[in-house]
KOLZATOR-585680 format. One line per field, with one value per atom (N, C-alpha, C, O): residue number from 1; residue in three letters; atom name; x, y, z. Coordinates in Angstrom, 2 decimals, padded with zeros to 5 digits. Layout:
KOLZATOR-585680
seq <- (NUM ...)
type <- (ALA ...)
atom <- (CA ...)
xx <- (X ...)
yy <- (Y ...)
zz <- (Z ...)
END
This chain:
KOLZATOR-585680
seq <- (1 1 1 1 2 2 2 2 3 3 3 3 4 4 4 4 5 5 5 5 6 6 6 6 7 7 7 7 8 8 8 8 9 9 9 9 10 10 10 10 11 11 11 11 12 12 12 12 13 13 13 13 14 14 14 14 15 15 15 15 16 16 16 16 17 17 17 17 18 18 18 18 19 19 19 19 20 20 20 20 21 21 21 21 22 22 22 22 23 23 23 23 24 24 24 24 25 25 25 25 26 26 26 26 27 27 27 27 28 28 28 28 29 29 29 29 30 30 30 30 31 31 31 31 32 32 32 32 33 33 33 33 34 34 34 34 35 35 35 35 36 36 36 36 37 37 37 37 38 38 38 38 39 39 39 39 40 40 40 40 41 41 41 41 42 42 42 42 43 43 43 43 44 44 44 44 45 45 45 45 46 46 46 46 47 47 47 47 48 48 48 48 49 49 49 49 50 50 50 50 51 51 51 51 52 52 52 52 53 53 53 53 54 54 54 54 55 55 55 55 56 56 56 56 57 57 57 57 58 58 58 58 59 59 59 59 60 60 60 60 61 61 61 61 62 62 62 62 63 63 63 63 64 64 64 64 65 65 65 65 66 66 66 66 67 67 67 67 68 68 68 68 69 69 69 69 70 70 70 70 71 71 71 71 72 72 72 72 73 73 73 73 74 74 74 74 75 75 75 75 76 76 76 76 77 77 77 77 78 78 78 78 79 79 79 79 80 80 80 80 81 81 81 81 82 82 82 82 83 83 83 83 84 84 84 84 85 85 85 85 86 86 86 86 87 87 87 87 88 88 88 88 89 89 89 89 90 90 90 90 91 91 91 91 92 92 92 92 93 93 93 93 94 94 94 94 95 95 95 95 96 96 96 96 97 97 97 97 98 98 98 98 99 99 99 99 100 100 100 100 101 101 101 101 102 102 102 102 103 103 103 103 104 104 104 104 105 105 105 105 106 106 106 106 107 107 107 107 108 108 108 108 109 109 109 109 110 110 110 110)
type <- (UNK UNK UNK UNK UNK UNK UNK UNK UNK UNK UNK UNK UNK UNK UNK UNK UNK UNK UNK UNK UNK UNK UNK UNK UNK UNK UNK UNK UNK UNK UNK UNK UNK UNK UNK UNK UNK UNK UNK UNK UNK UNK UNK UNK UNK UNK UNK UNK UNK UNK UNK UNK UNK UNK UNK UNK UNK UNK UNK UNK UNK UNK UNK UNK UNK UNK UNK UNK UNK UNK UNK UNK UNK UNK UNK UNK UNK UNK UNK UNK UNK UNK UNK UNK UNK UNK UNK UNK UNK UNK UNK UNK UNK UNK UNK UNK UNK UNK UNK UNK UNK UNK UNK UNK UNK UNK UNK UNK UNK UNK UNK UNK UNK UNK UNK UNK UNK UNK UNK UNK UNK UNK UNK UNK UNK UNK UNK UNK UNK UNK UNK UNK UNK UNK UNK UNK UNK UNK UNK UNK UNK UNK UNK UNK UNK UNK UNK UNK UNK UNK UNK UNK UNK UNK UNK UNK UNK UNK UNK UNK UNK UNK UNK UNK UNK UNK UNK UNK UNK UNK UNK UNK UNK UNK UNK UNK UNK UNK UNK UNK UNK UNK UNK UNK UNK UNK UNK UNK UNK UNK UNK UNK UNK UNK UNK UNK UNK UNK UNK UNK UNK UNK UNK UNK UNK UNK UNK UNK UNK UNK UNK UNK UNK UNK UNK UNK UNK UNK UNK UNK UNK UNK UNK UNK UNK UNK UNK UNK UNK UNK UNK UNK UNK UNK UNK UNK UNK UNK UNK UNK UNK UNK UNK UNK UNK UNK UNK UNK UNK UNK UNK UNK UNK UNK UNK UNK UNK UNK UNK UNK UNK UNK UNK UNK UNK UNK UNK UNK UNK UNK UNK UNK UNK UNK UNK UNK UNK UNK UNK UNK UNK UNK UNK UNK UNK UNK UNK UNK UNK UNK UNK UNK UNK UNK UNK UNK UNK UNK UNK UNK UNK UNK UNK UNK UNK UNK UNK UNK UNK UNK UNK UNK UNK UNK UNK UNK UNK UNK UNK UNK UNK UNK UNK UNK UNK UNK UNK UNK UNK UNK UNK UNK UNK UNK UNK UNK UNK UNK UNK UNK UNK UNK UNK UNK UNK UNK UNK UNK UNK UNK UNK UNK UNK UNK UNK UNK UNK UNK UNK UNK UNK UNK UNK UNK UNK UNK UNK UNK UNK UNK UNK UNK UNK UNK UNK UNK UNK UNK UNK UNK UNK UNK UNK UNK UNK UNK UNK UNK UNK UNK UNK UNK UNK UNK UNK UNK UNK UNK UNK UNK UNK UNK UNK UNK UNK UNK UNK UNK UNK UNK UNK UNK UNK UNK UNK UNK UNK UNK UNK UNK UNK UNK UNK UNK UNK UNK UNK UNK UNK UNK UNK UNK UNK UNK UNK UNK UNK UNK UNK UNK)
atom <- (N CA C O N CA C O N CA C O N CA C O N CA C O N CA C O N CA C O N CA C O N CA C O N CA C O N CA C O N CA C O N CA C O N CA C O N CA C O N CA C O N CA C O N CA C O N CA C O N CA C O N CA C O N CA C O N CA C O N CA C O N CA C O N CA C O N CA C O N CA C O N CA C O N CA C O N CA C O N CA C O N CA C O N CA C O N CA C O N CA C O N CA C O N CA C O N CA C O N CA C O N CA C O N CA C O N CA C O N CA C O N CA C O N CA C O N CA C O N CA C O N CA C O N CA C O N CA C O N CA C O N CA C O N CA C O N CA C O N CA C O N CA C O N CA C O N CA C O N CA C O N CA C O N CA C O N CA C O N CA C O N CA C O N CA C O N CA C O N CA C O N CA C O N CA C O N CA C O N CA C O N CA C O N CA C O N CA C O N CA C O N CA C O N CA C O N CA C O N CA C O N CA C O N CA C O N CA C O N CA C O N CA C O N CA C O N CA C O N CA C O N CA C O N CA C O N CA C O N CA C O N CA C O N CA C O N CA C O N CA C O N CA C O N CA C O N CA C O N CA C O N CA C O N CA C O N CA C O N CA C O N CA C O N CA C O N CA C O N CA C O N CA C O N CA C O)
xx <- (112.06 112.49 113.85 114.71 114.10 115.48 116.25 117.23 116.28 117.62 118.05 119.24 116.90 117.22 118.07 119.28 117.53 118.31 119.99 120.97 120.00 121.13 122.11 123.31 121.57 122.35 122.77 123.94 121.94 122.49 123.69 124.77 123.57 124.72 125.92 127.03 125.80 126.72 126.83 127.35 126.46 126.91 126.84 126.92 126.69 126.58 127.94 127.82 128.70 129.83 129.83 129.68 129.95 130.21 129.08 129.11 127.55 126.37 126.34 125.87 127.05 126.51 127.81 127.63 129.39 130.02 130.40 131.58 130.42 130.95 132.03 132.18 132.97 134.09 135.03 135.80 135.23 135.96 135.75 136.61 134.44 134.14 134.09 134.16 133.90 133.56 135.19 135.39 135.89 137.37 137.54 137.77 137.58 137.80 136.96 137.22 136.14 135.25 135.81 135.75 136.39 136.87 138.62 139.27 139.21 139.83 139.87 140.76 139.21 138.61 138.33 138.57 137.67 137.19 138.30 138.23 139.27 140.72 140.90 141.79 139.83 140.24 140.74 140.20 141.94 143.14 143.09 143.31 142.85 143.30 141.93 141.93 140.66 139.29 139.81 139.34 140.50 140.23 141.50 141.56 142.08 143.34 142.31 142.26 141.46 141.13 140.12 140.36 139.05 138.46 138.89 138.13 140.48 140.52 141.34 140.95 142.28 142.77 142.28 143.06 140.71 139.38 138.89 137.93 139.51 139.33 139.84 141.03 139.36 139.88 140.87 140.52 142.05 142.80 142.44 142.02 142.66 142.07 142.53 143.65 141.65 142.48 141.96 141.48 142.21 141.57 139.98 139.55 139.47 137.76 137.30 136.19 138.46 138.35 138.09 138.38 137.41 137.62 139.03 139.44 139.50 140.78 140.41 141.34 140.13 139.24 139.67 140.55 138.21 138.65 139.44 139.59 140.70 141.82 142.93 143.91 142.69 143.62 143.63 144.60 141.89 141.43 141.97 142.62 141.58 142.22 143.63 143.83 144.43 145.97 146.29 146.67 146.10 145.62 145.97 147.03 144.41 143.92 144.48 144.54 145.09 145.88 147.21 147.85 147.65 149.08 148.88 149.53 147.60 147.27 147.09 147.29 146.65 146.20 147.65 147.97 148.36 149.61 150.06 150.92 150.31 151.42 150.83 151.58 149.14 148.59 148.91 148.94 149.27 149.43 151.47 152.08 152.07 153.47 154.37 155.50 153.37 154.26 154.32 153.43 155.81 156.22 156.23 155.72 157.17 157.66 156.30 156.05 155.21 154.22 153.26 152.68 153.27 152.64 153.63 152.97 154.66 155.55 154.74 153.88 155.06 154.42 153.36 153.36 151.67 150.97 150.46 149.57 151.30 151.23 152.32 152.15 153.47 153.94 152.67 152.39 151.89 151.18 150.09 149.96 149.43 148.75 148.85 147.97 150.32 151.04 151.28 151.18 151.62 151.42 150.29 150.24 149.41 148.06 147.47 146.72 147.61 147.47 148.19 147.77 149.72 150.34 150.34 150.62 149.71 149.22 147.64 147.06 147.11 145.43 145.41 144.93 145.82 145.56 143.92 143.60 143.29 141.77 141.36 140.52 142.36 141.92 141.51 140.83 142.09 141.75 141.15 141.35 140.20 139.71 141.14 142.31 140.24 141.02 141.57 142.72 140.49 141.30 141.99 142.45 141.99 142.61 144.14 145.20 143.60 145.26 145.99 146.72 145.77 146.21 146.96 147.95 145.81 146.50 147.49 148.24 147.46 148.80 149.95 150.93 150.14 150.80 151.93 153.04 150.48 151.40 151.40 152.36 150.82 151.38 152.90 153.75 153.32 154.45 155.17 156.21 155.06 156.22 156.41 157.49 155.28 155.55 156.28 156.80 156.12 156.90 158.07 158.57 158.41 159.35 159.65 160.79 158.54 158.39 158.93 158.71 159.79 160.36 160.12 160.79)
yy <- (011.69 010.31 010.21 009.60 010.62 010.98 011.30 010.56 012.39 012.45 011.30 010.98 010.45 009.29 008.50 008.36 008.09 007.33 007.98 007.25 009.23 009.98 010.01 010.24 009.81 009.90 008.32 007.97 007.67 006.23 006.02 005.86 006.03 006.51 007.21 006.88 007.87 008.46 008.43 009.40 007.50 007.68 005.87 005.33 005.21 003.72 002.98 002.46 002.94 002.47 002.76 001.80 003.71 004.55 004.31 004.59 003.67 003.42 001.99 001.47 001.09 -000.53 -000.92 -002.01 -000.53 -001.76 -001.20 -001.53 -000.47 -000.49 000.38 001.01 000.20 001.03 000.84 001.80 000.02 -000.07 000.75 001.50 000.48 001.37 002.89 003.65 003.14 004.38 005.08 005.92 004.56 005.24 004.82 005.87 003.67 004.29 005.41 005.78 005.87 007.19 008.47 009.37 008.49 009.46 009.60 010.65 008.18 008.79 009.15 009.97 008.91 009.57 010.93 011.61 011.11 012.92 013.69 014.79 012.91 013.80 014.06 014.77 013.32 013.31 012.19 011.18 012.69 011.59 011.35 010.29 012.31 012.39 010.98 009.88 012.05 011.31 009.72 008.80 009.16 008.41 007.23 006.04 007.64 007.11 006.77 005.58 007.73 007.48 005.66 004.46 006.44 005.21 004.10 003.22 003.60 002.74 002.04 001.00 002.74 002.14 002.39 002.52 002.51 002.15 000.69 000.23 -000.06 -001.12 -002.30 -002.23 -003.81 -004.16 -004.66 -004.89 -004.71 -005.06 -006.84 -007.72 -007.03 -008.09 -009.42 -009.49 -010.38 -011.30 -012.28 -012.09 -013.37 -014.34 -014.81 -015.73 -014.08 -014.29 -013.01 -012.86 -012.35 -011.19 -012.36 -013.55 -011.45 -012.55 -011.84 -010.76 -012.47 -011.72 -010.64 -009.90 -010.34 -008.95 -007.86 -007.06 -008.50 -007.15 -006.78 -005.59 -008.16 -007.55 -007.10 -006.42 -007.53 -006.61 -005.30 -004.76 -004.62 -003.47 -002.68 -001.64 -003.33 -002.50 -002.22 -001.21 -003.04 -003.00 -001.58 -000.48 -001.86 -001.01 000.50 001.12 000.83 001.94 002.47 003.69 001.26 002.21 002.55 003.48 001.94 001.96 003.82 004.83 003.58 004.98 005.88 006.83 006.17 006.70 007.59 008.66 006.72 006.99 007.24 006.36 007.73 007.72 009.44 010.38 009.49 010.62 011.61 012.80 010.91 012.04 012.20 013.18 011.24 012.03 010.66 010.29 010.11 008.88 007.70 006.88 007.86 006.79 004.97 003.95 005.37 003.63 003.17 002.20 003.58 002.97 002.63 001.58 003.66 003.12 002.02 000.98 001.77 001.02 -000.10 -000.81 -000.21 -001.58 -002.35 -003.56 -000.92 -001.70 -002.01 -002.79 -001.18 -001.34 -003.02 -003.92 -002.93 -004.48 -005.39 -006.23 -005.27 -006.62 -006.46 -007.54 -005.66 -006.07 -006.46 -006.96 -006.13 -006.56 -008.16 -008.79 -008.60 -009.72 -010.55 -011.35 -010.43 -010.47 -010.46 -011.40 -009.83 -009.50 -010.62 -011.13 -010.80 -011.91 -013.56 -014.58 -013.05 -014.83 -015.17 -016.19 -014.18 -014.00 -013.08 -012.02 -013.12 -012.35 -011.61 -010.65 -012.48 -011.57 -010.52 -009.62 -011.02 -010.28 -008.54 -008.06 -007.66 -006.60 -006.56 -007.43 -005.36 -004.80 -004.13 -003.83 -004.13 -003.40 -002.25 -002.15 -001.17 -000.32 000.34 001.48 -000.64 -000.60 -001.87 -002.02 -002.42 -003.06 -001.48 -000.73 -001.39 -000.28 001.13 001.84 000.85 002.32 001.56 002.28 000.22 -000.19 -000.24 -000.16 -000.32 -000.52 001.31 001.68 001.94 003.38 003.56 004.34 003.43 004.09 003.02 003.60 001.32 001.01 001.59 001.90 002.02 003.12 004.75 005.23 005.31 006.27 006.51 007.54 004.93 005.36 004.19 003.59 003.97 003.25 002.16 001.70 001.58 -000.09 -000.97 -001.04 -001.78 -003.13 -004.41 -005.26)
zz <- (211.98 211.85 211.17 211.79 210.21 209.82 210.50 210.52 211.33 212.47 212.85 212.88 213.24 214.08 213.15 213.33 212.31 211.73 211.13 211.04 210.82 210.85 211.95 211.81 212.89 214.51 214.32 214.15 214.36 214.31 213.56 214.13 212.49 211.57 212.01 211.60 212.58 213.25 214.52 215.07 215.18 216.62 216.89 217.99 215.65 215.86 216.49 217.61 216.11 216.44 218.23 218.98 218.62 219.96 220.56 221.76 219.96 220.91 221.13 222.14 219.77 219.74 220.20 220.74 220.29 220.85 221.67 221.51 222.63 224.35 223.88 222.83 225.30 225.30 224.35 224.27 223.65 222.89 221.49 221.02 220.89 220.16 220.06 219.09 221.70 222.29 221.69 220.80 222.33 222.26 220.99 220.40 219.94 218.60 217.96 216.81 218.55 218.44 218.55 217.72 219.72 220.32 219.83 219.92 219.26 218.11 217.42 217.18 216.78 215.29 214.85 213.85 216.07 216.30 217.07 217.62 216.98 217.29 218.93 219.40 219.77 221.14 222.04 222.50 222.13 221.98 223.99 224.58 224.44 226.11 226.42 226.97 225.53 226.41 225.48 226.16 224.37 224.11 224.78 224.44 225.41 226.11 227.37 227.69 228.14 229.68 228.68 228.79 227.85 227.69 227.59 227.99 226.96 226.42 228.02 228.55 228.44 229.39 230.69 231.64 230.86 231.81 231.44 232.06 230.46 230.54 230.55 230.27 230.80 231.32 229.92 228.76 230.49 229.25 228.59 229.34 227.45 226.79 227.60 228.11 227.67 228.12 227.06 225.94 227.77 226.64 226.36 225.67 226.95 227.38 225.88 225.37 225.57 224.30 223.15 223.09 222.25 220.41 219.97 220.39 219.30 218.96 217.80 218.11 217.32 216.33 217.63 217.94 218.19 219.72 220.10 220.38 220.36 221.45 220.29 220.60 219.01 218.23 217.62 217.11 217.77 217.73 218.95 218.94 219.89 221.42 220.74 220.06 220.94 220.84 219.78 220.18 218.78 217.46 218.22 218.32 218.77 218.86 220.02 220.21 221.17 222.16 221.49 221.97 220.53 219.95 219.33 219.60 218.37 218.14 218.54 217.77 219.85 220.85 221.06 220.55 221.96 222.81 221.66 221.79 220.42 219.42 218.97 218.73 218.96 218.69 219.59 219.29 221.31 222.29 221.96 222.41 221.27 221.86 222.31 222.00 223.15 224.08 222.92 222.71 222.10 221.23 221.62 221.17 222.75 223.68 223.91 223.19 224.75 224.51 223.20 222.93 222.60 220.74 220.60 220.66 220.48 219.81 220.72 220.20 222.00 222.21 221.87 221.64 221.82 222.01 220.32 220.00 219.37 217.76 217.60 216.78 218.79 218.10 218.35 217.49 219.47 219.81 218.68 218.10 218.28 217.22 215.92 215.22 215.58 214.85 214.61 213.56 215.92 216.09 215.90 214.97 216.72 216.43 215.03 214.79 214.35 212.88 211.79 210.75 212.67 211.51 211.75 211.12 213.47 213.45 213.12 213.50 212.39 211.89 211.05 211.46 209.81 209.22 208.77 208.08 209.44 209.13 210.31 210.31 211.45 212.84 212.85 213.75 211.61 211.62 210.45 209.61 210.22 209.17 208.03 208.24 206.80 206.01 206.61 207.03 206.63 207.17 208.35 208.36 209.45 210.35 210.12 210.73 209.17 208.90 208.22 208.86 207.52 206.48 207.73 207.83 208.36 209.45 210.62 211.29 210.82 211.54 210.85 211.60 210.01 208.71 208.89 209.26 208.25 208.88 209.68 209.74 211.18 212.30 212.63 213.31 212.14 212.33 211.67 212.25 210.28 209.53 210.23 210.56 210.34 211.08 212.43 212.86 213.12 214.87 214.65 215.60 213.37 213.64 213.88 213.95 214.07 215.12 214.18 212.97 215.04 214.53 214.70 214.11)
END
């Protein structure tokens, strides 16, 4: 019975919110290729998204593409959450504000 609940724990995020979670998963654990196919297998946010969501997406593809190499795309999809972020400041978590924060110092973004 413990495993279970141990697995949950660890595999919660990547079992309870869909693809989105899935690929902040698969960032996390440093797989940047599988977490690029996941994220942009979907459909990109539109307005039918909560904005939390579509500024997590943005976020994590910004991270994504910045983890593989491809800067011009991080830069973009780190400005839009950026944005996102300063017209809502609650739209991200602490620590995913904190890590847009450095990945805009790290790639530069203006």
């Amino acid at each position: 019975m413990r495993w279970i609940a141990l697995a949950l724990v660890l595999l919660g995020p990547a079992a309870c919110g869909g693809p989105l979670a899935e690929g902040e998963a698969l960032f996390e654990r440093g797989h940047y290729a599988e977490a690029k196919q996941t994220l942009a297998a979907m459909d990109v946010p539109g307005r039918r998204w909560r904005l939390p969501e579509r500024a997590r997406y943005a976020l994590y593809r910004g991270l994504t593409y910045g983890a593989l190499g491809d800067v011009p795309r991080a830069a973009g999809w780190l400005r839009e959450a950026r944005e996102l972020r300063d017209q809502h400041p609650d739209a991200l978590g602490r620590q995913d504000a904190l890590r847009l924060d450095a990945a805009l110092d790290t790639y530069e973004v203006r």
